[in-house]
C-alpha angles and dihedrals in degrees: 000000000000111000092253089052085053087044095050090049089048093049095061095037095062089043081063094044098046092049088077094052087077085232106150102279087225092058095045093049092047090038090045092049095053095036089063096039085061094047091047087060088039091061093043098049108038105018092040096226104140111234107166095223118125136173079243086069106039080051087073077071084086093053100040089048092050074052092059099041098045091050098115093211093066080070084077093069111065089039094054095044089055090044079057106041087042086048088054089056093048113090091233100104084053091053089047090049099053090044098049100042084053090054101043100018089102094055111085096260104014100137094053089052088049091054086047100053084039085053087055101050090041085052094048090054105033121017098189103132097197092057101041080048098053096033090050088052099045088048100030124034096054092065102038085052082048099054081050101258121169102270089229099059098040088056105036079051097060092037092059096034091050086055095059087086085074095057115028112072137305086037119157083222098064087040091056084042096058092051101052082047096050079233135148121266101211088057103050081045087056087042094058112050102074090051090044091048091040093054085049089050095056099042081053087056100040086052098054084047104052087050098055093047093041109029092167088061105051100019119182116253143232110273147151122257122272119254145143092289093051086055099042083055084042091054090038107056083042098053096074101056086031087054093044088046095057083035085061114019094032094052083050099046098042089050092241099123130016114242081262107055085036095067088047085061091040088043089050084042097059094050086048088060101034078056090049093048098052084237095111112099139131094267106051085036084065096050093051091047094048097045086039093061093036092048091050101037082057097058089033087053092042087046092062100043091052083048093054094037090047086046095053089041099041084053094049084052106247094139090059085041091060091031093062085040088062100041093048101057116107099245142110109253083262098065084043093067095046089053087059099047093035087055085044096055083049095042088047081065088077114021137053127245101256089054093041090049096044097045113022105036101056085050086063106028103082088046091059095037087052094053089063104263121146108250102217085059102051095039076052092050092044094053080051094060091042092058095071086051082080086056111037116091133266096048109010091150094190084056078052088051100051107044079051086072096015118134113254094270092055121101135166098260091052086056090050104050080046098057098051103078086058096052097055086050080057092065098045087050088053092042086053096056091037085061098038098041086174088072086072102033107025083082098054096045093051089045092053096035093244123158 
């Protein structure tokens, strides 16, 4: 093995194990790029191993990162987390909630299957995991604990439903996606919405399932009965985020508007609700703006760190090194592919998604691309994988998010052995769509008129 080969292992290596020293992730990525820029010359100069790695090199870092700020779809991503964060403020998951549990309180499982369709509009209008998390469990898990639900389930519920937002469209993740693929992201958006509603679809299953075998569990509540009333409030706390969703999928997907100028509209949208709702005033405007830039300073920070730290591995040749791995391995393209996602759900253990998205996916990318796979579909897989990182201990940061507003009872191992269950629904889910590609492309083709 060549000394930039043993550089670029080692690289990566040190970026693993300096994840778990808490040290801000921006700072590692951008500390670790020049650090190994200095040992390759090191190692050129006075070693004499030839390296091929220069200041001259790492200085296309200022290039690459003016790339990255003057790309007009970035703009996306400050105004859909505020569309998000505004969205959470605004009353209308509450309303959801009381409408929904009236409709479904009386089915074996039913709240759990309201907090699981309000996850997915919530999702499809906000896609900040750390709010749909805490807002499910400030509105949710009380009362499933009340009604006497199995405190694993109603946690790990409200843990993987509060995760969809990364997924289903618009989701910052598919934004960022789209950036680091030089992608559409119209396309990854279409892409997306049959996995996120299939997801949806299994945990409400499962749910239904899980109430019929174990009734004690998941026992029906007290409720009144259902009739047209309980449908017009129904229609009518589902008719704003429907409205802001059209307003935003439907102007993408049309081609009326680009993802920029959509989450303008959604942003617009989100100020036009929080009005409506008598929940808009100076003070609550503040808090949005101020979680809005840290929120995206921290993604943008952590954006430039992972372009400098690609740059400098990509020069000391780690993305031919695990090209050749992949290619090596004695496997059909298929398996491949499962070796790929199966490293990323382990990876997904210890780091987080953005660094996962912005390292690990443009290493892996071309290799798949090259054997022939259709791009939207794996970037679609991948996000799927990425999805259950959210989930799987030590640092499932919606498991985090949720004990930080948790009801006393509820401890983290509780959580964990909650979650489980839905992670393994995860991985069906990703084994489906691995097995019927046209559930991720069939929707993009029809949208752009392709054969």
């Amino acid at each position: 093995m060549s000394g930039n080969e043993i550089l670029a292992l080692a690289m990566f290596a040190s970026f693993i194990a300096l994840v778990f020293t808490g040290f801000p992730v921006a700072w590692i990525l951008g500390g670790l790029a020049v650090l190994f820029t200095a040992f390759a010359i090191v190692l050129d100069v006075d070693f004499n191993v030839p390296v091929g790695m220069s200041w001259d090199y790492t200085s296309i870092t200022v290039e690459r990162t003016w790339n990255v700020m003057e790309n007009w779809v970035m703009v996306a991503l400050p105004l859909f987390i505020f569309m998000g964060l505004l969205l959470d403020r605004s009353g209308i998951a509450r309303e959801l909630m009381t409408s929904f549990a009236r409709l479904f309180g009386g089915v074996r499982g039913g709240l759990a299957v309201t907090v699981t369709l309000i996850g997915v509009l919530l999702a499809a209008t906000t896609g900040i995991i750390g709010a749909a998390v805490v807002l499910l469990a400030l509105l949710g898990l009380p009362v499933m604990l009340k009604e006497g639900y199995d405190r694993a389930l109603a946690s790990g519920t409200v843990c993987a439903v509060g995760t969809l937002g990364i997924l289903i469209p618009p989701s910052i993740m598919l934004v960022l996606m789209a950036d680091r693929m030089a992608m559409s992201v119209g396309d990854l958006f279409l892409g997306a919405v049959f996995p996120g509603m299939l997801l949806g679809g299994l945990y409400i299953v499962y749910l239904l399932g899980y109430g019929w075998l174990r009734p004690d569990a998941a026992p029906a509540g007290d409720h009144e009965p259902v009739d047209w009333a309980a449908v017009g409030a129904l229609f009518r706390a589902i008719l704003p985020p429907a409205f802001l969703i059209l307003a935003v999928l439907g102007s993408i997907f049309m081609g009326v508007a680009t993802p920029t100028e959509a989450a303008g509209v959604g942003a617009f949208g989100a100020l036009v609700l929080a009005a409506v709702k008598r929940q808009l005033d100076g003070a609550v405007m503040r808090e949005v703006l101020y979680e809005t830039t840290r929120t995206t300073a921290f993604i943008f920070a952590v954006l430039l760190g992972a372009t400098a730290f690609a740059l400098v591995l990509r020069g000391l040749g780690g993305d031919a090194l695990i090209e050749e791995a992949l290619l090596g391995l004695p496997f059909s393209p298929n398996g491949i592919v499962i070796t790929i996602l199966v490293a990323t759900f382990l990876l997904g253990f210890f780091l987080d998604w953005i660094e996962l998205t912005l390292i690990i996916l443009p290493l892996v990318s071309p290799v798949v691309i090259g054997l022939g796979f259709d791009p939207v579909w794996f970037t679609v897989m991948f996000a799927v994988c990425l999805q259950t990182s959210f989930l799987t201990p030590p640092v499932g940061f919606a498991i985090f998010y949720l004990k930080g507003v948790a009801p006393p009872g509820v401890d983290v191992a509780t959580i964990y052995r909650g979650v489980v269950p839905f992670i393994i629904l995860q991985l069906v889910g990703l084994v489906i769509l691995f097995n019927w590609e046209a559930l991720v492309t069939w929707l993009p083709a029809q949208a752009y008129g392709q054969p």
